[in-house]
C-alpha positions as CSV (number, residue, x, y, z in Angstrom):
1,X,102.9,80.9,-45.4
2,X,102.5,78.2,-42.9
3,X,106.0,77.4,-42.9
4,X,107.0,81.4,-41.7
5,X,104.1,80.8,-39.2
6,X,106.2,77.9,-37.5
7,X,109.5,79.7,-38.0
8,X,108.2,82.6,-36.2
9,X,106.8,80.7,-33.3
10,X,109.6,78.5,-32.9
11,X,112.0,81.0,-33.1
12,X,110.8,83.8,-30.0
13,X,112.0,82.3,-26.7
14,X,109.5,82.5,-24.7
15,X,106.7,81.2,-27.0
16,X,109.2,77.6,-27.7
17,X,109.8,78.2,-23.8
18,X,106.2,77.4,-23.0
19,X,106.2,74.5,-26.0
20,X,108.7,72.8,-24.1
21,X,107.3,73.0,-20.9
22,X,103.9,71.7,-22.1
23,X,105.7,69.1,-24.0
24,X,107.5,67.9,-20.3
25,X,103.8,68.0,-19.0
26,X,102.6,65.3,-21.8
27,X,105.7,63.0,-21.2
28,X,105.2,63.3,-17.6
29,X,101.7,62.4,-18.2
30,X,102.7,59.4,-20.0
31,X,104.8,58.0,-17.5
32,X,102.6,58.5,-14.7
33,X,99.5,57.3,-16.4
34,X,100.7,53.1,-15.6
35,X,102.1,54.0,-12.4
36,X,98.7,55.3,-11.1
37,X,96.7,52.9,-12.8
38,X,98.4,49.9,-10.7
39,X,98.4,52.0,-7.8
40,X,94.4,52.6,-7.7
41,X,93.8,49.1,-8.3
42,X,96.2,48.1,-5.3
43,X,94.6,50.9,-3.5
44,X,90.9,49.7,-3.9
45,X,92.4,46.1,-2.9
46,X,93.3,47.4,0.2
47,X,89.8,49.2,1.3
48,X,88.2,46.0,0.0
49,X,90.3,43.5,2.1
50,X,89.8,46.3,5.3
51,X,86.3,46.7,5.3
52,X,84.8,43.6,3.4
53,X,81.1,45.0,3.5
54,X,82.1,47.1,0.5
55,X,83.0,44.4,-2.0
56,X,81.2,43.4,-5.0
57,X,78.3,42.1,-3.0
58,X,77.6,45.1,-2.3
59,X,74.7,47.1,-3.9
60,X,73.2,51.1,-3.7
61,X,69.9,50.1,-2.9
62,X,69.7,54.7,-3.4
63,X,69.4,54.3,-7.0
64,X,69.2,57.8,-8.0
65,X,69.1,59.3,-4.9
66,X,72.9,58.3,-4.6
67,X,73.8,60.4,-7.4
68,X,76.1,63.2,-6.3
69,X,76.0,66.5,-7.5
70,X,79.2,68.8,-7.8
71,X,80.8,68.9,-4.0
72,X,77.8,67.9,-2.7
73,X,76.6,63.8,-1.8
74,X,74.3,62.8,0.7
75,X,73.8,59.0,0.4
76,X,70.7,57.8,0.9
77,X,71.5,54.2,1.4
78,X,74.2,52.5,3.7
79,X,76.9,50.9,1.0
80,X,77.0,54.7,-0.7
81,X,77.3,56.0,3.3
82,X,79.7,54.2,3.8
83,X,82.2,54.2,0.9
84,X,82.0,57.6,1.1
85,X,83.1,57.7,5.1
86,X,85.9,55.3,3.8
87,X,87.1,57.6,1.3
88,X,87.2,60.6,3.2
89,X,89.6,58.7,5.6
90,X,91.8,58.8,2.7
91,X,91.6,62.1,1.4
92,X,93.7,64.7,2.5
93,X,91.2,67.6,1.5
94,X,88.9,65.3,3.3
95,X,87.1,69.0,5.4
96,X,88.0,70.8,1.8
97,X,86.9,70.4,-1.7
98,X,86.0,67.1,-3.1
99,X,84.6,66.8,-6.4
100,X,82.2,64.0,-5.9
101,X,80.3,64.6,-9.3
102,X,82.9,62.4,-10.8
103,X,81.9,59.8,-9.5
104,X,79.4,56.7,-10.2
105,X,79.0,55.7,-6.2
106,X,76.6,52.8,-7.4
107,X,80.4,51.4,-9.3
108,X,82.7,52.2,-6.1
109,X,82.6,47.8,-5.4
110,X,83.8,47.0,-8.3
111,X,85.4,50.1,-10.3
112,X,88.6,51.2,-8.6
113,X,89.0,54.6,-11.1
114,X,85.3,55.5,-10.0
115,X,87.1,55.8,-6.5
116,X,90.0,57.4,-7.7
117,X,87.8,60.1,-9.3
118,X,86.9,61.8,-5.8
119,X,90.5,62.7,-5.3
120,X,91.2,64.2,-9.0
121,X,89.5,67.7,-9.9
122,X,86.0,68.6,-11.8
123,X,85.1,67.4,-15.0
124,X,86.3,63.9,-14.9
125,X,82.2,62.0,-14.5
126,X,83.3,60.1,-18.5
127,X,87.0,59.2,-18.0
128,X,87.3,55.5,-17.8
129,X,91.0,55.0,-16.7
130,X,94.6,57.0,-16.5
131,X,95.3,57.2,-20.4
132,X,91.8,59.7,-20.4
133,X,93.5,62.3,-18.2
134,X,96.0,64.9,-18.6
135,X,98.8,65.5,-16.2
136,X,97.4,67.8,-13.8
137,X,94.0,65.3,-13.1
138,X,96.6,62.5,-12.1
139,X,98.8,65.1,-10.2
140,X,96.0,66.4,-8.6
141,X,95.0,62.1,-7.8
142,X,99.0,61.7,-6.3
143,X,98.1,65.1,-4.1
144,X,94.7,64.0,-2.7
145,X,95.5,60.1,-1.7
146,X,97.6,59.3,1.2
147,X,97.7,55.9,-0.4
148,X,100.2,57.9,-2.7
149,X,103.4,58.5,0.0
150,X,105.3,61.4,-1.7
151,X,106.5,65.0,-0.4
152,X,103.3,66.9,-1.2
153,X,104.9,69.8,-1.9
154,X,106.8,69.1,-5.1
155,X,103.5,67.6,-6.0
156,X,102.1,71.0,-5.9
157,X,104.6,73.1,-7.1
158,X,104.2,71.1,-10.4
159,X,100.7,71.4,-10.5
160,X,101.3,75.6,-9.6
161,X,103.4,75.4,-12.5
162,X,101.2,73.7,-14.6
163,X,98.5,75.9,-14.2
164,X,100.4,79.3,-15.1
165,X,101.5,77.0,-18.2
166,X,97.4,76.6,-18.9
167,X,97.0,80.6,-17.5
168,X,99.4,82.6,-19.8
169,X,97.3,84.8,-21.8
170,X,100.1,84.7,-24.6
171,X,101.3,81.5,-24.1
172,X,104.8,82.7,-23.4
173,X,107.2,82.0,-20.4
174,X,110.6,83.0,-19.1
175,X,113.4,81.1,-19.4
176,X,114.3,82.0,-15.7
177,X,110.4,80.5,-15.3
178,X,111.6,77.4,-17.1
179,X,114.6,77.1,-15.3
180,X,112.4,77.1,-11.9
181,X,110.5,74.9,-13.9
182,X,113.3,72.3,-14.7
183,X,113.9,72.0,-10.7
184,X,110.6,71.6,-9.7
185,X,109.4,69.0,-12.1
186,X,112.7,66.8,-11.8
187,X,112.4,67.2,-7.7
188,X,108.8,65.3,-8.1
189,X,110.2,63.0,-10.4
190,X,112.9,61.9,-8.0
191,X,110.2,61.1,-5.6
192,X,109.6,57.5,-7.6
193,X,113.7,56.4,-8.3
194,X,111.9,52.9,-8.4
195,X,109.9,52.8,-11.2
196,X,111.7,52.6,-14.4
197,X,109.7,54.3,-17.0
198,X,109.3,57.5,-14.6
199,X,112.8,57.4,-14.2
200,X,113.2,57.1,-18.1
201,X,110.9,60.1,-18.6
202,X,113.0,62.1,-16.3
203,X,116.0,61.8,-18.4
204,X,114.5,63.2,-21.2
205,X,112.8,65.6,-19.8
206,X,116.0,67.4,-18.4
207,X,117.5,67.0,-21.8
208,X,114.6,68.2,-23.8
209,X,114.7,71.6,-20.8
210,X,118.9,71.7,-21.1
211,X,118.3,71.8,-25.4
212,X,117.1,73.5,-28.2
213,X,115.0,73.0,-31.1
214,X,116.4,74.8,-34.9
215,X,114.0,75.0,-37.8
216,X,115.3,74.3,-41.2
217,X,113.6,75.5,-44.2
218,X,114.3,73.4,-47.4
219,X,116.1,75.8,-49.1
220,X,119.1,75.2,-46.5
221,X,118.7,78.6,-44.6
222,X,118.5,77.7,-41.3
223,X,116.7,79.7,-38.4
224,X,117.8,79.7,-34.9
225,X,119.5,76.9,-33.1
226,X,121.6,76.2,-36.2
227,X,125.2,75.5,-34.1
228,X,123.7,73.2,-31.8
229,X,125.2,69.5,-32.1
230,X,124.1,66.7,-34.5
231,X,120.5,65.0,-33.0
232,X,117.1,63.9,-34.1
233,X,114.3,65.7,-36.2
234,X,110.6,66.6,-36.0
235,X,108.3,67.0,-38.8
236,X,106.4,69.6,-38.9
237,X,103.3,67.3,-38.0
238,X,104.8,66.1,-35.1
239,X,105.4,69.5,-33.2
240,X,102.2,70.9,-35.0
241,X,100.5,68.2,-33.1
242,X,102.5,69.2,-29.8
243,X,101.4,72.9,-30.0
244,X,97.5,71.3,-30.9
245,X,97.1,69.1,-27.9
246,X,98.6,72.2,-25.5
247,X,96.7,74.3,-27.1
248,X,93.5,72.3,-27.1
249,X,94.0,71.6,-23.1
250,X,93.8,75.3,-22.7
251,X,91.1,75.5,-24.6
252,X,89.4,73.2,-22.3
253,X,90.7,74.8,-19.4
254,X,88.6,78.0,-20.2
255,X,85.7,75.6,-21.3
256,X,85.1,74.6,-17.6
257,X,86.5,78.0,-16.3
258,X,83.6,79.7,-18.2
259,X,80.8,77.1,-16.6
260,X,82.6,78.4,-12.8
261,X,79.9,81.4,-10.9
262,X,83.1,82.9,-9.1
263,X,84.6,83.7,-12.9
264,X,83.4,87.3,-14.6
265,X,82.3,86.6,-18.3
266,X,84.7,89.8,-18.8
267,X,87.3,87.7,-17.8
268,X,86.6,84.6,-20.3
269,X,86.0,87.5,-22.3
270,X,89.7,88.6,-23.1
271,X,90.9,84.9,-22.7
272,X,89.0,84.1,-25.4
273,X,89.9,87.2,-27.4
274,X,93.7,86.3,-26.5
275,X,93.3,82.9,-27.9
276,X,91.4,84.4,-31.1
277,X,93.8,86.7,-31.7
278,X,96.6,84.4,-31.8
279,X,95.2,81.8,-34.0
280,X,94.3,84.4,-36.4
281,X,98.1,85.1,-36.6
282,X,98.4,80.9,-37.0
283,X,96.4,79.2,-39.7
284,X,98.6,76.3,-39.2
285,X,97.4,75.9,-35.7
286,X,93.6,77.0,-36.1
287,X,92.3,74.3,-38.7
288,X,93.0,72.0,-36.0
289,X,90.9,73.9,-33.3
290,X,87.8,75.0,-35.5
291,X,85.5,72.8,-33.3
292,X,87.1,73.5,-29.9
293,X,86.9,77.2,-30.3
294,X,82.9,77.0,-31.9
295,X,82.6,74.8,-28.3
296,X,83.7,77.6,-25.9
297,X,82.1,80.6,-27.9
298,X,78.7,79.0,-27.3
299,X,79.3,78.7,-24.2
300,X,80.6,81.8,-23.7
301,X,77.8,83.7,-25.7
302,X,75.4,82.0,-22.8
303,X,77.0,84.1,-20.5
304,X,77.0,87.8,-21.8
305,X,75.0,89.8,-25.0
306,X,75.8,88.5,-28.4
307,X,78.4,91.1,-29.9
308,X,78.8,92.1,-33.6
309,X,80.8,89.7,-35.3
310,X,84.3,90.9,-36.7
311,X,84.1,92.6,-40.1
312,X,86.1,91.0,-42.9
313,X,86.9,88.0,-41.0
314,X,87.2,85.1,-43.4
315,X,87.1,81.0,-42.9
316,X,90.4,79.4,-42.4
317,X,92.3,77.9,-45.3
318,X,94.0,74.9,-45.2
319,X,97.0,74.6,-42.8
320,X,99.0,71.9,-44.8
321,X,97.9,73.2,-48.4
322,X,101.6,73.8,-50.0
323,X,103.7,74.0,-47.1
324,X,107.2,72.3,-47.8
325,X,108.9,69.9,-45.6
326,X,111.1,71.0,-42.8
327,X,112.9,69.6,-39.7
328,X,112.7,70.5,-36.5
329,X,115.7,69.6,-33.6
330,X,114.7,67.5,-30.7
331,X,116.8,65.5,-28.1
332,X,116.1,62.1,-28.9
């Protein structure tokens, strides 16, 4: 049953462990993504009104030729030369990796997030603004700038921690990881005590860390969490959809992870297989994923033999079909 699916999940540590700290990841997403957004544009104001050559007037006369591949751009006309010696001024990987096959260079005079997508990682060319990106692409944006004047490391610790979120195999953590977790997170977060919806989001993030979440079937027996004080409820469809969107970031995670030449198809291999495995074992969760999963094995068949597929293995029912209503504790 769907509901003893969620009951089980919700009720082992570690697993609602790593809920939570993917959950702090999307609310600290959401309250950086206005932040940044006014920053890029005040940070393309300022290369505009310090070198006025690259303004609007400005045109790639390269066409084509200006179109950068992966980490590698040569310009082949003087406005792309040029924006690209001014953003390396900027950068502070600017010897290192940048990802300049996110980037438009022919949209640099006019389109301040086609500038801000050289400092952010891969896989970024078709997001149009902050709401398109997840946590760690406008971490990563924070990192990169100097525009952005912040103690880098607590930057990077979060996006560390991030990434062993996005890297557990069975999508479990400690809670001495989520402690360390708690610290790190809220010691970014105190780097912006100015701007009020960061500050907001760190509030709730420390109580959503500090509580816990109980399950309550219908019936009134209650599973785990049941002595904690009065607060308010999720749905099932609202922590269903918590668990999709982590889940579907990892997903993608291994999506671009399988296109990389320095990762081993054997590796993919038993990510994949670790992911399968646990979706089989949560029809709740895998009706949401159906596409995301048919994505990476196509991918992923691209890189080694076709193998024999699982004997027995049957199509997903529905996830919703006759599951009951029950509530699940959040801080508000």
């Amino acid at each position: 049953m769907v509901l003893s699916e969620l009951a089980i999940r919700l009720n082992c540590t570690e697993y609602k462990n790593w809920v939570k700290a993917g959950h702090c990841l999307l609310l600290l997403r959401s309250c950086l993504q206005g932040f940044v957004g006014q920053e890029v544009l005040s940070f393309h104001r300022s290369l505009l009104a310090a070198t006025p050559s690259l303004g609007p007037r400005a045109t790639c006369r390269g066409g084509s030729r200006c179109s950068p591949r992966a980490r590698q751009f040569q310009p082949q006309c003087e406005v792309c030369a040029e924006w690209k010696r001014e953003i390396l001024k900027h950068h502070v990987n600017r010897n290192g990796d940048v990802h300049w096959g996110n980037c438009r260079p022919g949209l640099w005079p006019v389109d301040a997030w086609e500038v801000a997508k050289a400092f952010m990682p891969r896989g970024l060319t078709g997001k149009k603004g902050p709401e398109e990106c997840d946590a760690v692409a406008l971490l990563s944006l924070i990192n990169s700038c100097d525009h952005f004047v912040v103690d880098r490391k607590r930057v990077t610790e979060v996006i560390r921690c991030r990434n062993e979120i996005m890297h557990s195999s069975d999508m479990k953590v400690s809670s001495t990881w989520l402690q360390d977790f708690q610290v790190k997170i809220q010691n970014f977060l105190s780097e912006f005590k100015t701007i009020p919806e960061i500050v907001a989001a760190n509030s709730r993030i420390e109580q959503l860390l500090l509580s816990d979440w109980a399950v309550y079937l219908p019936e009134g027996d209650q599973l785990d969490g049941c002595e904690c004080a009065e607060g308010t409820y999720m749905s099932i469809s609202q922590v269903n959809e918590i668990e999709v969107e982590l889940l579907k970031e990892k997903l993608q995670e291994l999506y671009m992870q399988a296109e990389e030449p320095d990762v081993s198809p054997q590796e993919i291999s038993d990510r994949l297989a670790a992911m399968k495995e646990f979706l089989r074992n949560n029809e709740d969760l895998r009706n949401g994923l159906l596409e995301d999963m048919q994505k990476l094995d196509s991918l992923h068949l691209q890189h080694q033999k076709p193998e024999a597929e699982e004997p027995g293995e049957e199509p997903p029912a529905s996830a919703t079909e006759g599951c009951p209503p029950a509530k699940i504790r959040r801080v508000p």
